[in-house]
N, C-alpha and C positions, 0 to 999 in steps of 0.2 A: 062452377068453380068451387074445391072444398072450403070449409068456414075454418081459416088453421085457427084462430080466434078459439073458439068452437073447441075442435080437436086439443087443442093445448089444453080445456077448461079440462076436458073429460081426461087426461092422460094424467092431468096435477090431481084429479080428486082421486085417480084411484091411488095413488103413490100417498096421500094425505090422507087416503080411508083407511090404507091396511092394517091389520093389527098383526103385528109377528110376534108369535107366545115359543118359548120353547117346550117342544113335545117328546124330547126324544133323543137317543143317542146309539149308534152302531159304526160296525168296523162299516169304513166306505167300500169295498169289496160289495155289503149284504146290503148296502143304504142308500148310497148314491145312484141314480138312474147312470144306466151305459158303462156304468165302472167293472173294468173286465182286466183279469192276471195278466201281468206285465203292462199293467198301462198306468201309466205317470200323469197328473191334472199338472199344470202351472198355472202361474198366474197369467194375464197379460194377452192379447190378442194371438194367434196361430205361432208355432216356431217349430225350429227342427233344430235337431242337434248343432248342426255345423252355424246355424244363427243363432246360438244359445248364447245369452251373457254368463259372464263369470259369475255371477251369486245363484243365475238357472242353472250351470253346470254343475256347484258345491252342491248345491238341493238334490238336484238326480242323484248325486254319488254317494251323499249320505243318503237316501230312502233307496238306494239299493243295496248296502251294508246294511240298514236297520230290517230291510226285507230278507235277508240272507241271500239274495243274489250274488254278488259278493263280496268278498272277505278282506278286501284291502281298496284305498282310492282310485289306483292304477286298476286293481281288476272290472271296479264298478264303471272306469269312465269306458275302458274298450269294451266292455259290454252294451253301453246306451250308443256307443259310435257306429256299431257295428249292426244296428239296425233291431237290436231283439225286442225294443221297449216304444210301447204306441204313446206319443207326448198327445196333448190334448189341453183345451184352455180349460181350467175350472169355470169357465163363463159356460160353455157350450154343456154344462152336468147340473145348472139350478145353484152352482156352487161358488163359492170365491176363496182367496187365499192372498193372507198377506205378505208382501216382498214377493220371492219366487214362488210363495203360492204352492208348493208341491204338496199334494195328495198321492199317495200311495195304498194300494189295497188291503192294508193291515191297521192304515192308522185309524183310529176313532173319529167319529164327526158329530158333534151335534145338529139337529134336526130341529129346525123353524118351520113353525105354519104361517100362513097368511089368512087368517078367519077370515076374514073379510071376502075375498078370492079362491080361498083353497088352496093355491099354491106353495108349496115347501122349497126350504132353503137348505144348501148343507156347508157347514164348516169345520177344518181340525180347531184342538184345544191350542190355546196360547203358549209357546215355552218359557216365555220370556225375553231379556236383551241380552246382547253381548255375542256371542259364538253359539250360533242356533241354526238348524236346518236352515229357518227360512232367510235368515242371513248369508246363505251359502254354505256354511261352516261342515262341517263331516269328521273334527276329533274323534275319539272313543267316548270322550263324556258326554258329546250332543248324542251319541246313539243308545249311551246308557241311561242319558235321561227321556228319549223317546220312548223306549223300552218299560222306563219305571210308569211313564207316563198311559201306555197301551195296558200294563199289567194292576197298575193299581190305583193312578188317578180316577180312570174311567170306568171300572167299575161301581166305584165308589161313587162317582157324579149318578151312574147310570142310573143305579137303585132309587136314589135320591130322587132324580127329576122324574120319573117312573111313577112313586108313589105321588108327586104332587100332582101330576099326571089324575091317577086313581081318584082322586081329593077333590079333582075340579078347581085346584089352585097353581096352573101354569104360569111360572115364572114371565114375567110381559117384559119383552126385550124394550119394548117402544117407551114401555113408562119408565125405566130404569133410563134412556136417555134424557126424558124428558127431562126427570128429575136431575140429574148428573149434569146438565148445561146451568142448571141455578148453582149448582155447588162446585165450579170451576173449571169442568172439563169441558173439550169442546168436540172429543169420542175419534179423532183419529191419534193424534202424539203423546193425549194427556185423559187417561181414564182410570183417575186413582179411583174419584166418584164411585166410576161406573159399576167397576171391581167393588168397592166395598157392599156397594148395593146389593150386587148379584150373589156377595157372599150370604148378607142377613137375611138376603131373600132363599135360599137354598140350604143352609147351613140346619133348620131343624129334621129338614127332612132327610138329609145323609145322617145325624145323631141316629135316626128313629130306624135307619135300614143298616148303618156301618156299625159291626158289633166289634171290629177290631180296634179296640181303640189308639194304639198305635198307627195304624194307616190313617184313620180318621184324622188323628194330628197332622201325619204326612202334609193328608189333599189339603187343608184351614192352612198350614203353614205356607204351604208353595202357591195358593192364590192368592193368601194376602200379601205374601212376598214380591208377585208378581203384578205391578198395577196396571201391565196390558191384559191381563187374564182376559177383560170385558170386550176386548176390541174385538176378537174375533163372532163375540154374538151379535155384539152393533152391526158389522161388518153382514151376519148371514140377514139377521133383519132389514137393512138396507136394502141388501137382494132380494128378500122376498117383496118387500115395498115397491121399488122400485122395476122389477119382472112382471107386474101387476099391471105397470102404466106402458108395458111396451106393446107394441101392435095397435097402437090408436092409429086410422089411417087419416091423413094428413097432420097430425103432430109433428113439429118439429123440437120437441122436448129431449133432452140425451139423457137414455135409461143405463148406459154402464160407458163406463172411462178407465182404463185397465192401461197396465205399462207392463214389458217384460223383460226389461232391461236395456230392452234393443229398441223396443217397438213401442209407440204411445197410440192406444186404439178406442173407438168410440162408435159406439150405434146408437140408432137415433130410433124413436115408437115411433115415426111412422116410413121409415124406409127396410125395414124386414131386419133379416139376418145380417147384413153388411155389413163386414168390417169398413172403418175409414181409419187408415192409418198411416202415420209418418215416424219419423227417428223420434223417439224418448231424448226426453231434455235432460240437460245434467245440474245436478240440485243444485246449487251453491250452499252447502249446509255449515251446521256449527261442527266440528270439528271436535272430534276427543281426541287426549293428548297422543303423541306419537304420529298423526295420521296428516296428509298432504291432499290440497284436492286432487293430486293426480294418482291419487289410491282412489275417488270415487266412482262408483258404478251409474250409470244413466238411472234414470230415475225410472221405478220397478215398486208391481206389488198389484193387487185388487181392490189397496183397501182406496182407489180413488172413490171406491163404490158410496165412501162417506159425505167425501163433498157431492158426488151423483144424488145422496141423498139429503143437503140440504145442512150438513153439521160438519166437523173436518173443520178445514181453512174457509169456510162458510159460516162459523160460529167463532172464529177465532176472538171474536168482541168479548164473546162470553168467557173467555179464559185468560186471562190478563199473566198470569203466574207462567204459561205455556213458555215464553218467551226467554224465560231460563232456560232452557233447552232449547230448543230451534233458533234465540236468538232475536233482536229487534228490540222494540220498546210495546209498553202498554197500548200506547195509541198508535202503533204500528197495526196491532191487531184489532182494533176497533176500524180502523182504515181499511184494511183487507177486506172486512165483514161489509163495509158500507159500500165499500166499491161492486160484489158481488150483487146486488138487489137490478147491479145497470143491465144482467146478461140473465135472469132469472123470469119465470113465469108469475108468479107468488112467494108469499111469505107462508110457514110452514104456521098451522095450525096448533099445534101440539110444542112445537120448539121454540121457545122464546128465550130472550135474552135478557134478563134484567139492567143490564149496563145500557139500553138503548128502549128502556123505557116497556120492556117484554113486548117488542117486537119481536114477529115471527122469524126463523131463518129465513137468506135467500133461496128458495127452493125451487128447482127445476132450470135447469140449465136449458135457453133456446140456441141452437146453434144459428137463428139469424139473425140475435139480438149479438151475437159475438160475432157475427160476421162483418153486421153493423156498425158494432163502439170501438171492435179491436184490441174489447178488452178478454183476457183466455184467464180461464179457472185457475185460482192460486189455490194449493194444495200444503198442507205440513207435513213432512213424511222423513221416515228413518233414510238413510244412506247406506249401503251395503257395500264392502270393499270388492274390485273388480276382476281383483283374483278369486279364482274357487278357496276354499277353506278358512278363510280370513275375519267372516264375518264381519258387524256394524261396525260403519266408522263415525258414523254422527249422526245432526237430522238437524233439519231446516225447514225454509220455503221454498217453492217450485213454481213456476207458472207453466202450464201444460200448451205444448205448440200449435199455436194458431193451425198450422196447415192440415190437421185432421179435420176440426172444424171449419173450412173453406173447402177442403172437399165435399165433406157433408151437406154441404148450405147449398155447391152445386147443382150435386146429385138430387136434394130435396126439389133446388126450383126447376130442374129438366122436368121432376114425377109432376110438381102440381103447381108451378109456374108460368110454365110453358103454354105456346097458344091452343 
């Protein structure tokens, strides 16, 4: 019989070993493994047009306006209806994305390694909140700031992380979380931290390669403007971390938890490729002004990939301040945090919490310790309005549906249960 004991020890150290540096930056077209013209990544486990959520539907139709497919909302949506555009999880590409997640052939992605592994991660740049792709949104100004962002943010990044590259000084996604949980963030709703980090940590080597110094202000202005800037690197590091610990055979550890509006899906190291998935929960979020919870969208995005990775709504102890925005009190969030330790493998090496005495995070979600306690992953996450074009309506707490994980725990004890 397999030792899952055993199995779980080896799937937690390699998620606990990896180190993800960022290496790299290109269009996803040249960068992304599989990524091929006319094909759209989302977030969230499998979907097809006709099961698209309202904030996957606004993403397709702005990234096919910002692609030049076409030229108005109406041309872009009977274009994706009609069959001409391959959708595809950014799980199934090494990649993740948050909210709808949509990767398009033109956008830029940075590139994480996992030294430890080998393995690479890929993510787009952050836009920021409000009316954004990955909110749904498709205005003129989300396509002109996608545009400004493909034409001169990233070049500007590229040189930069390029020459640190050259230097043998790669920006370490892992340590900027580290650090960024002492100083209040907890890397899925709240990374002013992280962003500031990642600027001082990058910022000499764009001087040393941006001779424009006009743009140079541009990139400094729009990511310190932006305090998600950092989510999406936590977010590829996550991936790469945790893609590392998947394929342990008899693990019942869960290496990706993804929602797509529609869908809430989860695979487990040691049952292969298999989706498990049921209906996406609907947030009960904090609410910005103007907005009802019957404008909200099911709950959507990759970036569950955070609490899969042990920080998210798994660290919420360490960020007390969070709850101005999502909502709750102080010791709401330290409750959140203590209650995860009951459905977890270990405590994370590297993530600790000062409020609980720098205890590690809960790290590793068992899907038979939740099959167990009954208690399902709490999540912090933005809310998306349910109409295409509408973008964020607020952000909150979530608890992810038990019923993926009770499939999984089945399916696990048929493989290595059974007599």
């Amino acid at each position: 019989m397999i030792d899952i004991e055993k199995a779980n020890g080896e799937a937690l150290s390699r998620l606990l070993s990896a180190q993800p540096l960022l290496v790299g930056m290109g269009k996803a077209k040249d960068t992304v493994p599989g990524m091929k013209d006319r094909m759209l990544l989302h977030a969230g486990p499998p979907l097809t047009w006709e099961t698209a959520s309202g904030p996957i539907r606004g993403g397709v139709m702005a990234a096919c306006m910002y692609e030049g497919w076409a030229d108005t909302p109406e041309e872009a949506e009977k274009l994706a209806a009609g069959g001409a555009i391959t959708f595809d999880p950014c799980h199934h590409h090494h990649a993740v994305g948050p909210m709808a997640g949509i990767v398009s052939p033109s956008m830029p992605v940075f590139v994480l390694e996992n030294r430890t592994a080998g393995n690479t991660s890929y993510v787009t740049m952050n836009e920021g909140l409000g009316k954004v792709l990955r909110m749904g949104a498709f205005a003129p100004e989300v396509i002109e700031r996608l545009r400004w962002m493909e034409k001169v943010l990233y070049p500007v990044l590229d040189a930069g992380i390029r020459l640190s590259v050259e230097r043998g000084q790669e920006v370490d996604v892992k340590n900027i979380v580290a650090q960024a949980l002492h100083m209040g963030d907890e890397l899925h709703n709240r990374n002013k931290a992280g962003t500031s980090l990642f600027l001082r940590a990058i910022a000499p080597f764009l001087v040393e390669t941006c001779k424009n110094a006009a743009e140079l202000a541009e990139v400094i202005r729009f990511i310190d403007k932006n305090d998600h800037f950092f989510l999406n690197l936590a977010m590829a590091a996550a991936k790469a971390s945790t893609e590392a610990a998947h394929g342990v055979e008899g693990s019942s550890l869960v290496t990706i938890m993804a929602r797509n509006g529609t869908e809430f899906g989860i695979k487990v190291s040691g049952l292969g490729d298999d989706w498990f998935t049921c209906q996406a929960a609907l947030p009960d979020v904090l609410l910005f002004p103007g907005f009802t919870r019957e404008d909200t969208n099911r709950d959507i995005g990759d970036s569950a990939i955070m609490e899969t990775y042990g920080v998210g709504g798994f660290a919420l102890a360490a960020a007390p301040a969070i709850v101005q925005f999502i909502g709750g009190t102080p010791k709401d969030a330290a409750n959140y945090t203590l209650e995860m330790y009951e459905i977890t493998g270990g405590e994370n090496n590297m993530f600790t919490i000062p409020a609980l005495n720098f205890r590690g995070t809960p790290t590793g979600i068992d899907i038979l310790k939740v099959a167990e306690t009954g208690v399902t992953p709490v999540l912090d996450t933005g809310a998306a309005h349910r109409e295409p074009g509408r973008g964020q309506v607020g952000a909150g707490i979530v608890r992810m549906p038990a019923e993926a994980f009770l499939k999984a725990a089945g399916a696990f004890a048929d493989r290595y249960l059974g007599e």
